[in-house]
Every structure is written in structure tokens, then in C-alpha cells.
N, C-alpha and C positions, 0 to 999 in steps of 0.2 A: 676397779673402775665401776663407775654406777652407769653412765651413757655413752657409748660414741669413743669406739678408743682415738687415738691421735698420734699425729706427728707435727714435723715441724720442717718447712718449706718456705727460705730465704726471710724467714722470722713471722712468716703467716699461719695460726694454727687452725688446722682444718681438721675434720673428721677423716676416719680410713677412708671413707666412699670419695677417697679427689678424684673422678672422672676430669670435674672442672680445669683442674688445676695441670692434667694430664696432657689436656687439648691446648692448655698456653704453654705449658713451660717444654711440651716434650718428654716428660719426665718418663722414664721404663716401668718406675715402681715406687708405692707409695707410702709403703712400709706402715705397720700397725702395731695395734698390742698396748698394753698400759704406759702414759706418760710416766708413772714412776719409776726414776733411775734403779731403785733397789730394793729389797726386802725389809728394810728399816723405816716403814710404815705405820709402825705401831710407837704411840707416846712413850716418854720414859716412865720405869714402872711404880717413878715417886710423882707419877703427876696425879696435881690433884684439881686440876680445871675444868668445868665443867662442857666438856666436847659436844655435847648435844645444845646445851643453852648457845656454844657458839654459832653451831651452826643453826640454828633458829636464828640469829642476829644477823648472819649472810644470808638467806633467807628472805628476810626481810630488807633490806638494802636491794637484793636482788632484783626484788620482788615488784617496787618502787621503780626503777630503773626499770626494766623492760616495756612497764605499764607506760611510762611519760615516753618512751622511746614509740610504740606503738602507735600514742596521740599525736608526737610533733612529725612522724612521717607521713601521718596519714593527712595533716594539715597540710603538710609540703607538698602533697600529690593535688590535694584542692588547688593551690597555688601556682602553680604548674601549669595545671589546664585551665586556671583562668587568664594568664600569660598570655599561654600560645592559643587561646580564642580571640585575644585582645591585639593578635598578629596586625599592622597594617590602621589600625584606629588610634583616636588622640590619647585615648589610658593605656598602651600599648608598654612607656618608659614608664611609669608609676606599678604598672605587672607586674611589670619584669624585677621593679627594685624590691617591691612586696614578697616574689618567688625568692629570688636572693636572700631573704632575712628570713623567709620561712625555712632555706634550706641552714643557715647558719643554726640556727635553733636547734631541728632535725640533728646536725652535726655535733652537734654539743651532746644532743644526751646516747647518739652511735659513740659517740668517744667514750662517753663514761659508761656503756655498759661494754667496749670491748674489754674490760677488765673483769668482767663475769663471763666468759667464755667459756664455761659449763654445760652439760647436757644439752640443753635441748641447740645452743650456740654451736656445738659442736656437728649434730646430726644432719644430715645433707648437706655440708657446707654452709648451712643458713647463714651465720653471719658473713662469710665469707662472699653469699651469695649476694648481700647486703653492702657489704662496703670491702671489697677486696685490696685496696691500696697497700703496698707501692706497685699492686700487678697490674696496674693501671696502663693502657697505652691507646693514647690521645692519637697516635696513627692507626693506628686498628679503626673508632670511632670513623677518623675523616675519610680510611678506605669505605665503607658503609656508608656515609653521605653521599662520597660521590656516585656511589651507584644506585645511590637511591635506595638503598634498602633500612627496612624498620626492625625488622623483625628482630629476637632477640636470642641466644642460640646457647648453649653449655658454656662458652670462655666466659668467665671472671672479670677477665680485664676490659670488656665492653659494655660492663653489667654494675646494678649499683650508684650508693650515692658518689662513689668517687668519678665516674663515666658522669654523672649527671653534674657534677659540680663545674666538668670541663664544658659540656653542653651548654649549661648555665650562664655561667661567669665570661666565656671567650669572645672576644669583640667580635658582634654579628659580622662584619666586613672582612674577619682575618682569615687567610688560604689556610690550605692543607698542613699540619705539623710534621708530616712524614720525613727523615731523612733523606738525602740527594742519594744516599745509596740507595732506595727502594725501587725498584722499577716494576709496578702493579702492570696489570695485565685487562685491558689493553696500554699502550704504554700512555698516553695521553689523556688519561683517566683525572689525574689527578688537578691535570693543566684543566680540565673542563671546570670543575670544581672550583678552583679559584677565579673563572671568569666569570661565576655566579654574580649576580649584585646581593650585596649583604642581606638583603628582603627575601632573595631564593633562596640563599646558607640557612637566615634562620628558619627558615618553614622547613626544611629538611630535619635543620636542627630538631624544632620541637614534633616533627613526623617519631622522630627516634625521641627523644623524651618522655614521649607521652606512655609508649612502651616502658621504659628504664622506669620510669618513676611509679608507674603501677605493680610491675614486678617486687621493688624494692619493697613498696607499702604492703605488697601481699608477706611479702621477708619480714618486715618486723610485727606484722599483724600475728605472726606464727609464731613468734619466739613472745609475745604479747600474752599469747595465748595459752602457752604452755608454762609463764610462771603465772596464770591470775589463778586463785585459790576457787573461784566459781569454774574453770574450763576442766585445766589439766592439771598445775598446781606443781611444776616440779619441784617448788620448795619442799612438799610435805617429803619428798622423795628424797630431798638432800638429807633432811632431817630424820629419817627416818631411816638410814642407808645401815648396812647390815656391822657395817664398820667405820664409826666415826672416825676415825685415821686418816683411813682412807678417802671420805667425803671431802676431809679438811686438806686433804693431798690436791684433789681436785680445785679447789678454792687458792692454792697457792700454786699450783702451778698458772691458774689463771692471771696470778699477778705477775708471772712474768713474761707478759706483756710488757713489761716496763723495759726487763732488761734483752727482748728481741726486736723489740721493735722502736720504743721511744730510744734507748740508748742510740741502735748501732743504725736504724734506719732513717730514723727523725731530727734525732741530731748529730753522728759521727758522719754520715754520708754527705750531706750536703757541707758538714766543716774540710771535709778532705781524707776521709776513711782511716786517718792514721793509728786512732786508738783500738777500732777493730779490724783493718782491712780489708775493709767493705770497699771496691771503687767505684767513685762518682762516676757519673754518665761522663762528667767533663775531662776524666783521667785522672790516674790515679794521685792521691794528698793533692790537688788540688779545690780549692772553697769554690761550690759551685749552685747559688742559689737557687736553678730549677729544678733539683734534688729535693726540695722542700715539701713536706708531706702537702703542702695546698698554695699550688704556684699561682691558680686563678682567683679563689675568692680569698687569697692572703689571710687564714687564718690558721696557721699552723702552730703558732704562739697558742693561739687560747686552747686551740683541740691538745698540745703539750700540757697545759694547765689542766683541763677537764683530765686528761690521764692521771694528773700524777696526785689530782684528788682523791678519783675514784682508790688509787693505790692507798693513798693516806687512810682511807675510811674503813677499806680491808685489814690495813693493821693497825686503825684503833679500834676497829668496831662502829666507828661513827665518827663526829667528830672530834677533833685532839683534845679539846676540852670538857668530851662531855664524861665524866669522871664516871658514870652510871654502863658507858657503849662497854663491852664485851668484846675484846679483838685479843689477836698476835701478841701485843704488847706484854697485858695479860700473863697472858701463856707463858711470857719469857719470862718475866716479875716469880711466875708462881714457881719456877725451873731455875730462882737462884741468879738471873743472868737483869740485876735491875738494871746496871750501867748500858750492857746492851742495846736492851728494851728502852733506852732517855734516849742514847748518842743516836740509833736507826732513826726514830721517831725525831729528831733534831734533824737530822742528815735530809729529810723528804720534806719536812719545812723548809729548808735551805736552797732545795731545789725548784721549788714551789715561788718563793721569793728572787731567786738568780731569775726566773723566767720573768717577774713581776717587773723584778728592774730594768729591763731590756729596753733600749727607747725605741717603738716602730716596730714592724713588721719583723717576726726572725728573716723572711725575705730580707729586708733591708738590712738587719743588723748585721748577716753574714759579709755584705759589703762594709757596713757603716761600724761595727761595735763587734768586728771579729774574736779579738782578744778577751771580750768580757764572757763570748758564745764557747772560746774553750778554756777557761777557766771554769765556767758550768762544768762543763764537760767533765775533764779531766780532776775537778774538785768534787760538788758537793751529787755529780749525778755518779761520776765513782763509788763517791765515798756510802751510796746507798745497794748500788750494785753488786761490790766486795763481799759485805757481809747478807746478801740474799742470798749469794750463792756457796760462801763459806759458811755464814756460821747461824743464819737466823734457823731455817729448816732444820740443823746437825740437832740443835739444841733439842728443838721439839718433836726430835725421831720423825722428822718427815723425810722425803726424797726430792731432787731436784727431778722437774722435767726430763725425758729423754732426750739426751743430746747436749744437755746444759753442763752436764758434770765437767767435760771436758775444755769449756771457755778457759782460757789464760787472760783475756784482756783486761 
């Protein structure tokens, strides 16, 4: 390990220190120690890839990606407080729509470095502290409205672009999201809340806002900081790590992201859990669109896309075409395994394209274009999955993530 050992929590990867994650889920224990499942860390002893040059080329992609992550949050927090100043006056709707496209932005480039979830993304929870989704609970938030409070505390799931996206995006006039099963205390707490007129909700709203969103920009200002080559630079650290193996273990277990959370949480959950058994809020194998990684600002389509980029460019190196980038691919080509190395790299354009052709919102497709959403599914986002976890890593003496070994799906 080079920073931050890890586990894995309902497909969320956090550092040992989940305090966070302690106070939402209950959890006894958080378990620690190296994400590699095994002692077969070291390359095969005919390889002849240059493991340093690679990792100098994540690295730099890294490097890239945290930096524009750092800038479009910290625009999003300007954005924000210019909004909720604008509370009550005639630029008030043009704020609000200006905050909205600043947070999409923001969003796009949190999606593409959750695929660098590495060192420094790992230590305190950082990113996690940043955008925790699917720990997300939109009643958590409205109990904290109604009682008026801002402040901002260790849970996860009130914390974050994903908390700020529901603050955001929620029709200023909509009551409390809470289940009829909850009975807060006092019990008419909640009933106050919705008697608000929409002009009280949103002032509360961005009372809480203003906090989320300077938190968040302090979150990605840190992990900003820790790859820029003038602060703290943890590229030179990747590159420079005592065992390239092992560095490049870290870098691939980072990519599967893909297969904890775009598979089973982004898209198998909301189609009806069947391929993993994951169950929907709405019960179990039933298609239940509010499952959607982004049921407010409807952009769950593109943040899938910005993943399963970020994933394409870790195992080209770069772009698929640029014949020069240094990836996976690579590695496999030079390990004997060409066909592999074409059909993967086919297999994650495939998936890339099945998202492109989707007509509308995956919100809406799950009603409208079900069939075509598990066809994705069970086709070309399988057909990328299988061999991450059987044969891509076997090839090039790496290890699966802790806990990954054992999938059957």
C-alpha cells in the first residue's frame, strides 16, 4: 500500500478512518489492511513494460483531474452564494439556473476523478467527504431544515455535492421527503416544515447550502492540492513508490469503481437488482427510477459516461486512439494476451455507445427504453466486468480489490 489502507462499504471506497460512515450506517467495524486480495502483486517475470513510465502517465491524467476538479468546485461554491444572495430579487431564477450548471460542471469532473481514488482520495474519507452518494438521505437533510439547523456534523450522507444537488435542484415549494414511517420528535416537526411557503424552505435551504458547499470546496481544494507538483504532488509519490506493482494495484483497484458502483449501484439497482441482488428502495426486481444516481438534477446518463471514460483512459493510457498513451492495454499486448487487450478495449466503447444511444434521461428510459437499459446491462457492461475480475488483473500478476474475489455476478 502506498496511502490510506481501504475497504469497501455497499460499493463506497473509504479510507480505515470511517468514523463517517460509522455514524450513518451503524456499522461495529470497519475493517482495514491492503485492498490486494493476494500475494500475486508482482508482474509476470517475462514482462517487459515499462511500470514506471506507466505510472508517470496516471500520474499525469491524475494530476489533470483533480486540478479542474478543485477549479469547477470552487466556481460552484461562488455560484451558490451568489444564488442564495439573490434570494427574494428579480435575478433570483437566472441564480439559481447559473448555480445549477455550475454544479453540473462541478459534477462532471467529481465523476471523472472518482476513478482515481488513490492516496490522498482515500485519507480522511476525502472523497467520500465530497460526494458520498448512494449514502445519500434527502430525509436526514429535510429533518435539519425543519429545525432549522445549518451546521454541518461527521454523517456523509448530509454532506457533499450529492446533499447539495438535492438542496439545489428540489422545487423550492416541495414538503419534507421523509417516509410516513418516521415519526421525528417532536412529532409535528415535520408538518411545520411543509407549512413553510416555498420563500421560507428556500432560505433555510441555502442557510444549509452555504455550509455543504464551502465544506465540499474545502474537500476538493485538498485532494487539488495534494496532486499539484508545486504543493504536495502525490504523483511523484505514485511514481516513485518502492514497488511499482504494487502502485499499479492501487490504480486498478481504483478502476473498479466501475464494477461497485456503476454496475450494481447505477445501473442494476434502479433496473430491479436482478443481476446483482442489490434491492431497490421500491422492492425487490422491481425498475424503480428514484434509485437513480441523480433523481433531481437528471443527470445520471452523462455522470455514467464521464465514468466509464475516466475508466477507458486508465486502460488506454489516454485516449483509444492516441497510439503514443501508455495503459493496461499495453501491458496485456506486451503479456501475449493481443485479443484480450482489442475485445476489453471494444467491450468499454460498447458501453460508452449503449449509454450514447439511450433516448432521454436514464430517469426516463427506465420507464420509457427499459429493454435497451438491460440489454446494456447484462451485454456489453458484463461483457467488461467478467474479464476485470477474471482475467484482465490474472494476466498481469495483479490482485483484485478485497472482497471483489468472491462476485459471481
Amino acid at each position: 500500500m502506498l496511502k490510506g489502507s481501504q475497504t469497501h462499504i455497499r460499493g463506497v471506497r473509504i479510507a480505515s478512518a470511517c468514523l463517517s460512515l460509522v455514524l450513518v450506517l451503524g456499522l461495529t467495524a470497519c475493517g482495514g489492511g491492503s485492498s490486494s486480495g493476494g500475494d500475486n502483486n508482482e508482474p509476470p517475470a517475462n514482462s517487459g513494460i515499462d511500470q514506471r513510465a506507466l505510472l508517470t502517465n496516471y500520474a499525469s491524467i491524475m494530476r489533470q483531474g483533480f486540478a479542474a476538479l478543485g477549479g469547477s468546485v470552487d466556481a460552484l461554491e461562488t455560484s451558490v452564494i451568489t444564488y442564495c444572495d439573490s434570494l427574494g430579487s428579480a435575478g433570483e431564477p437566472a441564480a439559481r439556473t447559473a448555480a445549477q450548471d455550475a454544479f453540473k460542471s462541478a459534477m462532471n469532473d467529481v465523476q471523472y476523478s472518482l476513478l482515481h481514488s488513490v492516496g490522498p482520495s482515500l485519507e480522511d474519507d476525502r472523497m467520500v467527504q465530497l460526494y458520498s452518494w448512494p449514502l445519500t438521505s434527502s430525509c436526514q437533510i429535510d429533518l435539519k431544515l425543519a429545525r432549522n439547523l445549518t451546521e454541518l456534523n461527521l454523517a456523509v450522507n448530509i454532506r457533499g455535492l450529492d446533499a447539495l444537488e438535492y438542496l439545489l435542484f428540489v422545487d423550492p415549494a416541495a414538503n419534507h421527503s421523509c417516509p410516513a414511517s418516521l415519526i421525528p420528535s417532536p412529532p409535528d416537526l415535520l408538518d411545520n416544515f411543509d407549512a413553510l411557503s416555498a420563500d421560507q424552505k428556500q432560505a433555510r435551504r441555502c442557510d444549509f447550502m452555504r455550509n455543504v458547499v464551502d465544506d465540499a470546496a474545502a474537500s476538493a481544494q485538498i485532494l487539488a492540492d495534494a496532486w499539484d507538483p508545486a504543493i504536495d504532488d502525490y504523483g511523484t509519490t505514485l511514481i516513485n513508490a518502492v514497488n511499482p506493482a504494487e502502485a499499479l494495484n492501487e490504480v486498478t483497484d481504483a478502476m473498479f469503481y466501475f464494477e461497485e458502483l456503476v454496475k450494481e449501484n447505477k445501473l442494476d439497482q434502479p433496473l430491479g437488482g436482478l443481476l446483482t441482488n442489490i434491492t431497490p428502495s421500491c422492492g425487490a426486481w422491481q425498475p424503480c427510477p428514484q434509485d437513480v444516481e441523480s433523481p433531481h438534477a437528471r443527470i445520471s446518463k452523462e455522470n455514467l459516461r464521464v465514468n466509464m471514460i475516466a475508466f477507458q483512459e486508465l486502460y488506454h493510457g489516454g485516449a483509444p486512439d492516441d497510439t503514443d498513451a501508455l495503459g493496461l492495454d499495453d501491458w496485456l499486448i506486451e503479456e501475449g494476451e493481443t485479443a484480450l487487450a482489442t475485445n476489453f478495449g471494444d467491450n468499454i466503447q460498447a458501453v460508452i455507445d449503449g449509454l450514447d444511444n439511450l433516448n432521454g434521461t436514464l430517469y426516463d428510459a427506465i420507464s420509457n427504453d427499459l429493454d435497451a437499459l438491460n440489454a446494456l446491462l447484462t451485454g456489453p457492461v458484463q461483457d467488461v466486468s467478467i474479464p476485470l475480475r477474471e482475467s484482465i488483473l490474472q494476466v498481469l500478476g495483479l490482485s483484485l480489490p478485497q472482497g471483489s474475489a468472491s462476485d459471481t455476478d
